[in-house]
C-alpha positions as CSV (number, residue, x, y, z in Angstrom):
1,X,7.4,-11.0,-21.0
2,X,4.0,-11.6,-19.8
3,X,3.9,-13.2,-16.0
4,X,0.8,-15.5,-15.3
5,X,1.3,-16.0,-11.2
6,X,-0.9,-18.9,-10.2
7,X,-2.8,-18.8,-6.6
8,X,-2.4,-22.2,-6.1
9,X,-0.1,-25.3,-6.6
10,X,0.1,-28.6,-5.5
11,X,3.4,-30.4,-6.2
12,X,5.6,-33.8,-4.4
13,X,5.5,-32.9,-0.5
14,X,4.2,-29.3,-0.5
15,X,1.3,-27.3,-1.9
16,X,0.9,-23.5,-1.4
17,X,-2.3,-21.9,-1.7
18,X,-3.2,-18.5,-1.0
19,X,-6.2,-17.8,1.6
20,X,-6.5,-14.3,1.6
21,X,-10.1,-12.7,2.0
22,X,-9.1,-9.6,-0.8
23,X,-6.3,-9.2,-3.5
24,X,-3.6,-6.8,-1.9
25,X,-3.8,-8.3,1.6
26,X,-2.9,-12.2,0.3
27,X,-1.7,-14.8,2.7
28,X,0.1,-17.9,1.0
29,X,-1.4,-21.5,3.0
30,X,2.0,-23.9,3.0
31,X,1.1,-27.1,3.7
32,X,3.9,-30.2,4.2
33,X,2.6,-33.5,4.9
34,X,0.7,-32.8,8.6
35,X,2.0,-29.3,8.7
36,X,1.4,-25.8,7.8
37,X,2.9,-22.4,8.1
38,X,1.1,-19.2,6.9
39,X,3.0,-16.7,5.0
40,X,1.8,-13.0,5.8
41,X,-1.6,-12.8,7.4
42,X,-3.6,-9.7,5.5
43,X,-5.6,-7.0,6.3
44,X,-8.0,-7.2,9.7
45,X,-10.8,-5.7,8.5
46,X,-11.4,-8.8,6.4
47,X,-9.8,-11.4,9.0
48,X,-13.3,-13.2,9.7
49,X,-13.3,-14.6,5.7
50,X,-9.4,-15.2,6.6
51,X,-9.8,-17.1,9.0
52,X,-12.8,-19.2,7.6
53,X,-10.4,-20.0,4.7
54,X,-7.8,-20.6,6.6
55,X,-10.1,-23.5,9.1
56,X,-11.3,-24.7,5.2
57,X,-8.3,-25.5,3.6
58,X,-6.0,-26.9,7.3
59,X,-8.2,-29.8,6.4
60,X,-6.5,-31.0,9.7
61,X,-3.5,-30.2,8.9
62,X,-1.8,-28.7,11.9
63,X,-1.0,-24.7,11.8
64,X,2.5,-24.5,13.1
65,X,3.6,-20.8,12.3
66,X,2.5,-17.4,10.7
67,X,5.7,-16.3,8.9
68,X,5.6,-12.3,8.5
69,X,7.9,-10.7,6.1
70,X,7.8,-7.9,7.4
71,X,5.5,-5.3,9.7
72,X,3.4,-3.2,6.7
73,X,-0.5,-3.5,7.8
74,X,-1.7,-5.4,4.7
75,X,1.0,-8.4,5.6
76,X,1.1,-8.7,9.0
77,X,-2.8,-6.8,10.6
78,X,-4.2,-10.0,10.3
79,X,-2.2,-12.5,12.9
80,X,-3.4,-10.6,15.9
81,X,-7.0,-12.6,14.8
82,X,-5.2,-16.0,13.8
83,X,-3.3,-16.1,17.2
84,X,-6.5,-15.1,18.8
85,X,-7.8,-18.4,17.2
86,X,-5.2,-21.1,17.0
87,X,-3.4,-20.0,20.4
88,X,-0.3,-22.8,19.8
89,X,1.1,-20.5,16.6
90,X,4.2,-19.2,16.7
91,X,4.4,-16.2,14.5
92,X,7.8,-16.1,13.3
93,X,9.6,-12.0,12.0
94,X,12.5,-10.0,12.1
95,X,13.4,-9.0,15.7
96,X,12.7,-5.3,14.1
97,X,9.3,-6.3,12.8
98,X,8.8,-7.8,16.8
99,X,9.8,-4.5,18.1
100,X,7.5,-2.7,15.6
101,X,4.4,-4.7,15.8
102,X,4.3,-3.7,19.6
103,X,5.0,-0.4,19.1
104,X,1.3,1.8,19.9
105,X,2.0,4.5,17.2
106,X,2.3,2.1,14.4
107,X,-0.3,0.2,15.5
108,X,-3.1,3.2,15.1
109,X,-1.4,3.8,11.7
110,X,-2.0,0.1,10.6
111,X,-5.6,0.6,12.2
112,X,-5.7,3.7,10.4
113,X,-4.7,2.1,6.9
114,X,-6.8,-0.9,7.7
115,X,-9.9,1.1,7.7
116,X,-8.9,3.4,4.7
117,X,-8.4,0.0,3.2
118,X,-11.7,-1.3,4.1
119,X,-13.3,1.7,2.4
120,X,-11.6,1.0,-1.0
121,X,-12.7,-2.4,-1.3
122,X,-15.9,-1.6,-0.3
123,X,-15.7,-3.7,3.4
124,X,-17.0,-2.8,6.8
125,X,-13.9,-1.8,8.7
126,X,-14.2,-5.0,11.2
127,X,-13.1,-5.3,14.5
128,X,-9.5,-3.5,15.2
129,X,-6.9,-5.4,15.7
130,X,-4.4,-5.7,18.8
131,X,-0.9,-5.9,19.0
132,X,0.7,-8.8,17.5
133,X,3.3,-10.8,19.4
134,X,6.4,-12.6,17.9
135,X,6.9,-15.9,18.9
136,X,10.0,-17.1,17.4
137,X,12.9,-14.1,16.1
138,X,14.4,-15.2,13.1
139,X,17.6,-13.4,11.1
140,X,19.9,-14.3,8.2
141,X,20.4,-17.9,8.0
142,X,18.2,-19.4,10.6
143,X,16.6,-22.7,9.5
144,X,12.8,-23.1,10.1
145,X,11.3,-26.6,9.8
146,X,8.4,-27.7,8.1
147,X,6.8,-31.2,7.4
148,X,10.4,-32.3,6.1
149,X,11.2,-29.1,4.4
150,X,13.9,-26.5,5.5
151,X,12.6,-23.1,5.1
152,X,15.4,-20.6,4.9
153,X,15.8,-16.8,6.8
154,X,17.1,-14.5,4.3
155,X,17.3,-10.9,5.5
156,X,16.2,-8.6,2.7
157,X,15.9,-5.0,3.8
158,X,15.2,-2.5,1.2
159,X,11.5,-2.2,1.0
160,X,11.5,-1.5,4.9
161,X,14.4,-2.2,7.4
162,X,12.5,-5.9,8.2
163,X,11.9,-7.5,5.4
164,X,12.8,-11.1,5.3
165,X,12.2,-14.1,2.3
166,X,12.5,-17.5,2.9
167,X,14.4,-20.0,0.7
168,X,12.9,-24.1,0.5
169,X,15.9,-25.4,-0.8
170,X,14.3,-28.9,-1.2
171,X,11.9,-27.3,-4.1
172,X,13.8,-24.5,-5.2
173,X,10.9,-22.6,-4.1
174,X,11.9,-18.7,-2.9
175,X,9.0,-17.3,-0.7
176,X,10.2,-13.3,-1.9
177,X,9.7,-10.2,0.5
178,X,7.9,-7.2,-1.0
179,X,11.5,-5.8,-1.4
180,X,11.2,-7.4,-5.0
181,X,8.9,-5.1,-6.4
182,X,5.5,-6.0,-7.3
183,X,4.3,-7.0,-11.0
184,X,2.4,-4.0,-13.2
185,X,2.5,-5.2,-16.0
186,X,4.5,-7.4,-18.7
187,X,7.7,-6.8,-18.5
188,X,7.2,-4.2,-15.4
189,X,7.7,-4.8,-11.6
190,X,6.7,-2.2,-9.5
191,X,9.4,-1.0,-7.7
192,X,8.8,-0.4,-3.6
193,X,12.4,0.3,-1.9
194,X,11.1,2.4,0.7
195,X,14.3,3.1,2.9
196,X,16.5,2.2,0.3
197,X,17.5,2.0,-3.4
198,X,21.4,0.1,-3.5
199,X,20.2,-2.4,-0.9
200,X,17.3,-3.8,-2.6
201,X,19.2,-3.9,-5.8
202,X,21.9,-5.9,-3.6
203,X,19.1,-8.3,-2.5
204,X,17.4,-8.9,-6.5
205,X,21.3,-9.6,-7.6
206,X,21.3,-12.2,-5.2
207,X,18.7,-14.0,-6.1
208,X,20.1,-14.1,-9.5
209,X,22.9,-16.5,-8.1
210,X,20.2,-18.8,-6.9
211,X,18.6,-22.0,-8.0
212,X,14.9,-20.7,-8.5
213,X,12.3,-22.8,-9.7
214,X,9.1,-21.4,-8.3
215,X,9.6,-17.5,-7.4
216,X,6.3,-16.4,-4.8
217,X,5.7,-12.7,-5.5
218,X,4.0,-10.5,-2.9
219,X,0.6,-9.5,-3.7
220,X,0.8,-12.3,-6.8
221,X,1.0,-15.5,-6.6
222,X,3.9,-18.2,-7.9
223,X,6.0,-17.9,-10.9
224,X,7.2,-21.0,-12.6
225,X,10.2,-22.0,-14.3
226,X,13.6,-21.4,-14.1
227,X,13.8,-19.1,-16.7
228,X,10.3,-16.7,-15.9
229,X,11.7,-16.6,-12.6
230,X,15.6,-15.3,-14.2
231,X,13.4,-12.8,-16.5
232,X,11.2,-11.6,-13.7
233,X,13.9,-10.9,-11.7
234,X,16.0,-9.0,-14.6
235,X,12.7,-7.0,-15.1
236,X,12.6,-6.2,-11.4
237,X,16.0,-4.9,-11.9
238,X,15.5,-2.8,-14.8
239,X,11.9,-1.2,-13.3
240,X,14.2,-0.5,-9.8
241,X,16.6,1.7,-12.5
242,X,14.3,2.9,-14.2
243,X,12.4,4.7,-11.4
244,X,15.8,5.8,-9.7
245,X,16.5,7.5,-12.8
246,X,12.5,9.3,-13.4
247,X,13.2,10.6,-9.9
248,X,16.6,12.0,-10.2
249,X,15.6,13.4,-13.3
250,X,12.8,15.5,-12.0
251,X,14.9,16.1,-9.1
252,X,17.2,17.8,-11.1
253,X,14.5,19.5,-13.5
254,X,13.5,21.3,-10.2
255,X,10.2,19.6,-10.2
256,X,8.2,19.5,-7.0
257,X,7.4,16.0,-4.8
258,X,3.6,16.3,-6.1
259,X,5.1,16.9,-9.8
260,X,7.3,14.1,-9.3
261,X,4.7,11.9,-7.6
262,X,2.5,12.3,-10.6
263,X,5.2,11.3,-13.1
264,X,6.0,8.4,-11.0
265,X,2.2,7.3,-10.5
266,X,1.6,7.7,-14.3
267,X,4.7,4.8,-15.1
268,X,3.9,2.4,-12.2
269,X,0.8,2.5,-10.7
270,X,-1.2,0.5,-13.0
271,X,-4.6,-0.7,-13.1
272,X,-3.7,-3.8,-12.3
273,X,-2.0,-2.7,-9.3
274,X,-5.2,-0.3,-8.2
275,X,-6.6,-3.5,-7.7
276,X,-4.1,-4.2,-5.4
277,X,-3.2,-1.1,-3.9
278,X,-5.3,1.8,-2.7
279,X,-4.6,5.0,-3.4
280,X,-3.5,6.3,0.1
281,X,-1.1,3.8,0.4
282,X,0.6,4.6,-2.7
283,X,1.0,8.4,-2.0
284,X,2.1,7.1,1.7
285,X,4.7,5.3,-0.2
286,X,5.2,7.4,-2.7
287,X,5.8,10.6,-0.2
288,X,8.6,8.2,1.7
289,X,10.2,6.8,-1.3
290,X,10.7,9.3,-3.7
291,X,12.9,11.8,-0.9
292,X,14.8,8.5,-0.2
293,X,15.9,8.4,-3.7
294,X,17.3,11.9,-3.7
295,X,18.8,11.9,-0.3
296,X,20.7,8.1,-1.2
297,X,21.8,9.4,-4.9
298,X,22.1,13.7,-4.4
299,X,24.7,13.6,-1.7
């Protein structure tokens, strides 16, 4: 099946829109009534354009949080510059993803990513970013408020040890992690369980037991319908397998991590997703994900 995720949508009581300055560091404008929340805040390199989309479309709406998923530098780089601006945010994450986004060594690697990032698209690297405070700790099952809606905490660890979604019951909307995947290609979701293979399955099986109307993928946009959003989520499932098994496969064959790497790269890292992604960060990935398989499965 063929996905079409839509950038923007406007619907009874909520419309989500995404601000982001560059595809692959998107950042999903929630408005309710008066009130607005931010999900994921980009790259910094590009914050400036962020943050003049960000001013454009408030259209006085009032910007009450910057919900993170989770601590990677192309979510989360870009709410040291929003804070900077609207000082009254509260930027909600995992207490993890706190801990992390404080952390000086993993802030020069997201300065570090940021700038390799700014050379792919073809952007000045902009002004570096600080470290990013959380405001407000969230974990499995606390409720955030929003404009009349109830937004959710789900903890969804799989694509790193922070990841979190969060769940508007009110629209059957699910605001998905990263831990999903990310889509290829029809019928292909790019699988990214980083630090671990059963527990991001655990997390997609989940969501199959779920009323799911609109499905917000990472780096995409919103899926809608009931049944897309079933079907992406079984392809999400199958494209998770599938890449278990390619590695352990290799493994097994005695190929090398570039050998295997390559093989991997060839089935999932689609043009489509170049767009997205650059390079470095997918052998990053790749180089963490791939011994992960082995050590969870080869025990």
């Amino acid at each position: 099946m063929t996905y079409d995720a839509v950038p923007e949508y406007r619907g009874d009581g909520i419309s989500v829109k995404n601000v982001g300055a560059v595809g692959g560091g998107d950042a999903f404008l929630i408005k309710a009534g008066s009130k607005a929340a931010l999900l994921e805040a980009g790259f910094s390199f590009c914050a400036v354009k962020l943050l003049e989309n960000l001013e454009s479309e408030l259209q006085g709406a009032s910007l009450e949080y910057v919900l993170l998923t989770h601590s990677h530098y192309d979510h989360a780089s870009g709410a040291y510059f929003i804070k900077r601006k609207w000082g009254d945010v509260k930027t909600a994450a995992s207490a993890y993803a706190a801990k992390i986004l404080t952390k000086p060594s993993a802030l020069e690697v997201m300065r570090e990513m940021n700038e390799s990032a700014a050379g792919h698209f073809g952007w000045d690297k902009g002004e570096p970013m600080g470290a990013i405070d959380v405001d407000k700790q969230v974990a499995e099952g606390d409720i955030i408020s929003l404009g009349g809606l109830t937004l959710t905490v789900m903890e969804a660890p799989g694509h790193t040890k922070c990841c979190l979604s969060f769940y508007i019951p009110e629209k059957k909307l699910l605001l998905s992690c990263e831990t999903i995947g990310c889509i290829a290609g029809p019928g292909l979701v790019a699988p990214a369980y980083l630090v671990g293979y059963q527990m991001s399955v655990d997390y997609m099986k989940r969501l199959l037991d779920m009323d799911i109307e609109m499905l917000l993928m990472p780096h995409q946009g919103l899926i809608i319908g009931h049944e897309k959003c079933r079907a992406l989520i079984g392809d999400a499932l199958r494209s998770a397998e599938l890449l278990k098994d390619l590695i352990l496969e290799d493994h097994r064959r005695g190929r090398t991590l570039d050998e295997i790497t390559k093989h991997y790269e060839e089935a999932f890292f689609t043009e489509s997703l170049r767009k997205l992604q650059p390079p470095k960060a997918f052998y990053l990935n790749a180089g963490n994900l791939i011994p992960m398989v082995i050590k969870e499965f080869e025990k």
